[in-house]
N, C-alpha and C positions, 0 to 999 in steps of 0.2 A: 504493500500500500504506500503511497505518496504523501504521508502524512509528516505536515510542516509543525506538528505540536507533541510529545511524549502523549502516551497514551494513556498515561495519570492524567494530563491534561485535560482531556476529553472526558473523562469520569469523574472530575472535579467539577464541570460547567454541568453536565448532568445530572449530578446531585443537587447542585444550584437552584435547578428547574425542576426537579421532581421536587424541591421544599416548596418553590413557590404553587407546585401545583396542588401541593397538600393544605397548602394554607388558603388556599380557592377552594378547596374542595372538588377539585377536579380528577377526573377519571382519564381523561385524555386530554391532547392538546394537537391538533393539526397544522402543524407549519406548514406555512406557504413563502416567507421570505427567504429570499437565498442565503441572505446576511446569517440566520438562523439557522438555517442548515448547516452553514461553512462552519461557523460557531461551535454548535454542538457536535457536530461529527467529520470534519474536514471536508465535506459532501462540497465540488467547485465544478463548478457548471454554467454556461451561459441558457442549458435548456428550462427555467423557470420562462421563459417566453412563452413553452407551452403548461398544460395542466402538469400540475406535482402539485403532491405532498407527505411528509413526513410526519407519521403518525409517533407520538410517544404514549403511552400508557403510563398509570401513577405507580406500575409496575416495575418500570424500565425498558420496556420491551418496546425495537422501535420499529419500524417498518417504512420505507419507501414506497408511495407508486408515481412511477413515471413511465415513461415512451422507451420501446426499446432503444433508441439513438443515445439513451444516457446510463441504461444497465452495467456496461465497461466504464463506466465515468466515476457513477457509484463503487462501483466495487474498487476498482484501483485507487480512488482519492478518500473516499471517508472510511468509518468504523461498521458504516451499518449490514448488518449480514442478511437480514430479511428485506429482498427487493423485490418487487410486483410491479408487472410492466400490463399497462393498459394497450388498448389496438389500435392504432390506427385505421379508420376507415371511414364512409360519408356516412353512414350515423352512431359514429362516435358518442355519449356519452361518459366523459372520464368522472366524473360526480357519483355516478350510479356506481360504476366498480370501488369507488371509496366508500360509500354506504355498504356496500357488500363485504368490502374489507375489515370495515368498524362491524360490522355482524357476525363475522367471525373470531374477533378477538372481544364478540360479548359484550359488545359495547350499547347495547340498545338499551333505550330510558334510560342512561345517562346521563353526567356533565362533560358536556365536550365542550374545552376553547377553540376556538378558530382564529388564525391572525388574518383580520382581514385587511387591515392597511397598511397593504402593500404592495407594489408594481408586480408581485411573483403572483397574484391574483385577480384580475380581471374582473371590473362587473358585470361581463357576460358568464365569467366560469364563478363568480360570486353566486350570481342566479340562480346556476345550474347547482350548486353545491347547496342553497339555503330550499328548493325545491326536495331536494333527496331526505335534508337531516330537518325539514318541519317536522314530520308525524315519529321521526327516528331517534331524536335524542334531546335532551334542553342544552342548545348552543350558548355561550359564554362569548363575549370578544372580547380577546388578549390581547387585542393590539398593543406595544408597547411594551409587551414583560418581556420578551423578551433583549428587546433595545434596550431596556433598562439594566438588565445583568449582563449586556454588554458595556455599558457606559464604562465600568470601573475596571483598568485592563491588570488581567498580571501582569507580572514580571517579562513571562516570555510574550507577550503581545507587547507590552514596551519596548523589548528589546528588535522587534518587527519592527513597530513606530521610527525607533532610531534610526535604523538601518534604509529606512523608508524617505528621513530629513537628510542624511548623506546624501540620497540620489538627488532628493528637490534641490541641494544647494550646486551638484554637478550640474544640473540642468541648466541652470542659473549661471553657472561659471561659463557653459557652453553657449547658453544665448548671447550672456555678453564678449563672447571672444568674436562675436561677428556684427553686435547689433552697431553701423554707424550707419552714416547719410548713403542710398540706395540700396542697404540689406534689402534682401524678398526675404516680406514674413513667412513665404516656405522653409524656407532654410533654417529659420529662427528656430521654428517648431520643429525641424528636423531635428537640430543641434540637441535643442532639448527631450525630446524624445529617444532619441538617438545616445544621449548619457545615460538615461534611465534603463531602457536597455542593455546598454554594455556592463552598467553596474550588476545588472542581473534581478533588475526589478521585472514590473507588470504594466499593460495597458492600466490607466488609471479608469474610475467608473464612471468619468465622462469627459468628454473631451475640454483639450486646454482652452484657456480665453484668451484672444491672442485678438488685437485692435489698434492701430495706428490715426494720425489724425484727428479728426471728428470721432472715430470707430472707437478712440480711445474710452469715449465713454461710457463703453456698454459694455454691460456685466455678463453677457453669453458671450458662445460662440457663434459665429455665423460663417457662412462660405464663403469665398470671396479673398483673392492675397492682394496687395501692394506690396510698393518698396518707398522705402522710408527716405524721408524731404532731409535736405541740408537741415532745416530746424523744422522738429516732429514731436509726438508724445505718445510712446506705445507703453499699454498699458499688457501687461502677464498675470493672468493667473495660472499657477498651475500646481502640480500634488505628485510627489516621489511613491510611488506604491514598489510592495515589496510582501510579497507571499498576500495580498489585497489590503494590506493594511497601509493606510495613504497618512501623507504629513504635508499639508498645501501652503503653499506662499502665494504673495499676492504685491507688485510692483508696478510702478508706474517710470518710466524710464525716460530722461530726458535727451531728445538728439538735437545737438549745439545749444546754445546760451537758454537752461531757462526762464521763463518770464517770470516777471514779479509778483504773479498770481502763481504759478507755480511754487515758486518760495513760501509765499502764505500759507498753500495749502497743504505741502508736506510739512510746516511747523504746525498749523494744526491735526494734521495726520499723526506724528509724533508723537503731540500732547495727549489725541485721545489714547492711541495704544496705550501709553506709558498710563494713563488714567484706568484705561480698563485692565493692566497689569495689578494696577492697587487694586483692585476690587479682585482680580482671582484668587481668591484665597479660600482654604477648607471654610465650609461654613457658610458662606456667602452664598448668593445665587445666582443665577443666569441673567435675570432679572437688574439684578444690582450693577454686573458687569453692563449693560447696554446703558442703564442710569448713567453712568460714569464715561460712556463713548458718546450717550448724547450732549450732557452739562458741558463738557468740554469744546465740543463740535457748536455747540450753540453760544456759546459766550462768545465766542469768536465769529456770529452774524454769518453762522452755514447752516441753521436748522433745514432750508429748503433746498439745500444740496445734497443733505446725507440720505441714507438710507433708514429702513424703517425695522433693521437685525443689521450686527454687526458680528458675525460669528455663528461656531455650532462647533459640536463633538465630532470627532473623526475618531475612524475605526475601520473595521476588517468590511468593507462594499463592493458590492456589483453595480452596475449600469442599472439607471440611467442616471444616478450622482452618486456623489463620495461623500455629503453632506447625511449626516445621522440627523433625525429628529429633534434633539434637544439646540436648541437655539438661544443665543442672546437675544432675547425683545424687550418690550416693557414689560414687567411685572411677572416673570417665567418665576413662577416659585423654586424649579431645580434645583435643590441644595449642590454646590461644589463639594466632594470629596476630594480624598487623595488618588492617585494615579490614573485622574481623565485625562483625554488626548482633545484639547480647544485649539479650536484655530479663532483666532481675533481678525479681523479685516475692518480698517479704515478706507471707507469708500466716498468720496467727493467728487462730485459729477455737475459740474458749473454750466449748465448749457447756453448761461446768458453768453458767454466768454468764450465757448467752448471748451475748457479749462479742465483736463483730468488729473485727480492726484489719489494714489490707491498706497496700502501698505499693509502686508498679514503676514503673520507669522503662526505655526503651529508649537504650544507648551503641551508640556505634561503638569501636572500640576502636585504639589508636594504640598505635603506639612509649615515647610520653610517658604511656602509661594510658589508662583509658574517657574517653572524654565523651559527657557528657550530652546528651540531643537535646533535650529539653526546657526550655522556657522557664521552668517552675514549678520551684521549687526543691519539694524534697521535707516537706513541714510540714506538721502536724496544721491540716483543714481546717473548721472550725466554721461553723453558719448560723443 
C-alpha cells in the first residue's frame, strides 16, 4: 500500500471518529468528502467526481463503494479492505446499492450521519441518496465533524505542512528569477509549478492566481496570459502541496518604480498581517483574527477596498480548492488551538486607481503564537 502516514496513524484519526460518533449517538457515518477519506484511510482519488462513499460503523468496520475505475486506487492507497464497486450503466442507480449495502451491515432504523456539504456529493446524487434512506434509517448531517478533527494536525501532518512551505517558497524563488519587464505569465506559472514538482510535491486543489495589470486585481484565476509592461503589478497567489497537504502564499509584485499608492498599500498590508498575527493566539478566534485585519485596514481609509475574510485553515484537499471551511470573518466563534495550519491574506483591491497590493503567508500556530512557515519575510517585492 502507498501509504504517506504509519499505520498507528490511521487508527489514531479512527478512534477520533468513532468517539465522536459515540457521543452523537450514531450507528454509522457515510463519507462522501474526499478530504475525509484521504484523512481516515489514505483512500486519494480524483474519482469523488462520481458516486462514493465510505461507510464507517460505530463498530469500526469500514466499507467503500465506488466505480470499478477506483477499486486499484483503493486498494493500493488506503487501509480499507472491504470494497464494493457499483455498475456502470444507463440506469445506474448508485444510492440504491448503498441502501442495500447499509442492509447488510444491519443498519436499518438507525442513526446514520451523512456528510452532505461537500463537492464529493452532488444535489442530484444528494437526491438520489435522501430518496433511498427516507423510509431506511433517521439520517443525521455531519457536515463538518469531520473538518473539525481535521483542523488540529499532528505532528506528522505538520511535518507535510512544512515540507509543503519549502516548495511554496521555491516556487517563489523560481517566479522571481524571471518575473521582469516582458516575462509571459506562462512561464511564471511554469517556473512555479515547475519547482513544486521537482521538489517532489503535488498539483495543488486549485489552480494558481496569477494576474498582471488591471488583472492584478482579481482574486481567481482566469485564462488568458500577457507579458508584463516596463512598469506593471502582478499579483501571485499560490500553495506548495506535498502528499495534499498545501501551505499558500499570496504576493503582489512590483515591475519598475512603484507608485505611491503602492507604498500605502503594502504599509497597510503589513500592518494588518502583523495585527492579525497578534490576534493568532491559542484561545482566540477566527472571529477576532478578521477584527484585527479589518480595524487596521480601516483606520487607514481602505474599508471599501478590502475584503469581507481574510484567511482560513489549510490542510490535506482535493479540487476544487485548498481553502478548509473554517474562515476568518466577523464574528466566526472558532476557538484557535495549538497546531492549526492558517493562512492570513491581506487583500487590497483599489479599483478607483487601479491599484493592487496583496500579502499571505501560511503559520502553524503554537502555544508561544503563529509561526511562520515561510522563508520570505513579508516585504514589498520590486523587479
Amino acid at each position: 500500500m502507498a501509504l504517506h502516514f504509519d499505520i498507528t496513524e490511521y487508527e489514531a484519526r479512527r478512534e477520533k471518529l468513532l468517539a465522536e460518533m459515540t457521543a452523537r449517538k450514531l450507528d454509522a457515518v457515510l463519507l462522501f468528502a474526499q478530504e475525509s477519506m484521504y484523512w481516515l484511510t489514505g483512500y486519494d482519488t480524483f474519482g469523488y467526481c462520481f458516486f462514493q462513499s465510505l461507510v464507517l460503523t460505530k463498530s469500526g468496520e469500514m466499507v467503500l463503494l465506488t466505480r470499478s475505475a477506483d477499486l486499484r486506487q483503493a486498494q493500493h492507497t488506503s487501509t480499507i479492505a472491504n470494497i464494493k464497486i457499483w455498475t456502470d450503466r444507463a440506469d445506474a442507480n448508485p444510492a440504491l446499492e448503498l441502501r442495500r449495502l447499509l442492509a447488510d451491515l444491519d443498519l436499518l432504523g438507525t442513526r446514520i450521519g451523512v456528510e452532505y456539504a461537500t463537492h464529493g456529493l452532488t444535489a442530484a446524487n444528494g437526491r438520489l441518496l435522501d430518496e433511498q434512506l427516507a423510509t431506511f434509517c433517521n439520517v443525521i448531517d455531519i457536515s463538518g465533524l469531520v473538518d473539525g478533527l481535521r483542523l488540529v494536525k499532528s505532528d506528522a501532518e505538520i511535518e507535510r505542512t512544512v515540507m509543503a512551505a519549502k516548495l511554496a517558497d521555491d516556487a517563489l524563488d523560481a517566479a522571481l528569477a524571471i518575473t521582469k519587464a516582458k516575462a509571459d505569465e506562462g512561464d511564471i506559472l511554469a517556473a512555479m509549478q515547475g519547482a513544486i514538482f521537482a521538489g517532489g510535491g503535488d498539483y495543488p486543489a486549485n489552480e494558481f492566481i496569477i494576474g498582471s495589470a488591471e488583472d492584478a486585481l482579481l482574486c481567481r484565476y482566469k485564462a488568458g496570459r500577457r507579458k508584463l509592461s516596463k512598469n506593471d503589478q502582478l499579483t501571485l497567489e499560490w500553495a506548495g502541496a506535498y502528499h495534499h497537504y498545501h501551505a499558500a502564499m499570496m504576493r503582489t509584485i512590483i515591475i519598475g518604480k512603484p507608485t505611491k499608492r503602492h507604498e500605502h498599500l503594502f504599509e497597510a498590508c503589513a500592518a494588518a498581517l502583523a495585527a492579525c498575527e497578534g490576534e493568532m493566539q491559542v484561545g482566540r478566534t477566527f472571529g477576532d483574527v478578521y477584527e484585527a485585519h479589518a480595524r487596521a485596514l480601516d483606520v487607514m481609509d481602505l474599508a471599501r477596498h478590502r475584503l469581507n475574510a481574510c484567511g482560513y485553515s489549510l490542510g490535506a484537499r482535493f479540487s476544487p480548492s485548498w481553502m478548509e471551511r473554517q474562515m476568518f470573518y466577523a464574528n466566526n466563534p472558532e476557538v484557535i488551538g495549538p497546531n492549526m495550519v492558517l493562512f492570513a491574506h491581506m487583500i487590497i483591491m483599489d479599483s478607483e486607481s487601479q491599484t493592487a497590493m496583496t500579502l499571505g503567508q501560511t503559520y502553524v500556530t503554537t502555544v508561544d503564537g503563529p509561526r511562520r512557515l515561510s522563508r520570505h519575510a513579508p516585504s514589498l517585492i520590486t523587479r
